[in-house]
C-alpha positions, 0 to 999 in steps of 0.5 A: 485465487489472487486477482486484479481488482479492477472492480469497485466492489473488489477493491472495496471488499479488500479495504473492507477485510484489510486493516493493516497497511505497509506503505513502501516508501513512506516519507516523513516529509509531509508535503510527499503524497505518501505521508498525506495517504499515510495520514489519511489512512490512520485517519480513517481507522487503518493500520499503518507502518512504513517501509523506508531505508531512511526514516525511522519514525513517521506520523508517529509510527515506527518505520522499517528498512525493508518489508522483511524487517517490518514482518520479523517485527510484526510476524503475519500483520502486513495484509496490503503492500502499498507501493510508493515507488518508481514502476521499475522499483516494483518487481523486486518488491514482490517476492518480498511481499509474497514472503511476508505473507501479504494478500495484495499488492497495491501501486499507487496512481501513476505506477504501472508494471504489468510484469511485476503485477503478474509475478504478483498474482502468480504469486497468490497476491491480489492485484490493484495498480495505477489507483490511489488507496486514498481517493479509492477509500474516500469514494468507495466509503463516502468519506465527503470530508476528504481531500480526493487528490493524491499526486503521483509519486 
């Protein structure tokens, strides 16, 4: 049964059994909040692939127009759907997600949406929203050498 991982435990037994990360809005630029998660992440040993309408290529990994372009591409890989994008960006996102077969939606800090997190657990998607899956990682998993400070988007 999907639910809003408000709990560290929960959101720790998701990073624990999830190592296939689609960031939605990833940035090339390396100064955005989305590349320096995104290359924390890999860092830390996780699957990552980006969802964004411009880029093509970043941190060295193949980046698609949408999540559906990622899924016809990686046919069941996507398990958490982490979203860099304004709050009123989200809701249409969500379907997508659940289309793809995801198990979580996560929004980064700063990006609320309370009707689009219930479509998501309605869905069948766990819910984390207003956390950074950076400084969430780094804290749940002791991870001393990280930088703990993830802007808003």
């Amino acid at each position: 049964m999907a639910k809003q991982l408000n709990t560290p435990e929960a959101r720790k037994a998701l990073l624990t059994a999830c190592r296939n990360i689609a960031i939605i809005g990833l940035s090339g630029k390396p100064n955005r909040p989305s590349y320096r998660v995104a290359e924390y992440l890999i860092g830390a040993g996780y699957n990552v692939l980006g969802v964004h309408p411009h880029e093509k290529e970043v941190l060295g990994r193949p980046v698609y127009p949408s999540l559906a372009a990622l899924a016809d591409a990686h046919p069941g890989w996507i398990q958490i759907v982490d979203v860099f994008r304004n709050a009123d960006d989200v809701p249409p996102l969500v379907p997508e997600a659940i289309a793809v077969g995801a198990r979580a939606l996560w929004l980064q800090l700063g990006i609320v949406n309370e009707a689009a997190a219930a479509a998501a657990l309605a869905g069948g998607l766990d819910v984390v929203m207003d956390r950074c899956i950076k400084i969430d990682h780094a804290e749940l998993f002791d991870n001393e050498e990280a930088d703990l400070t993830c802007p808003t988007p």
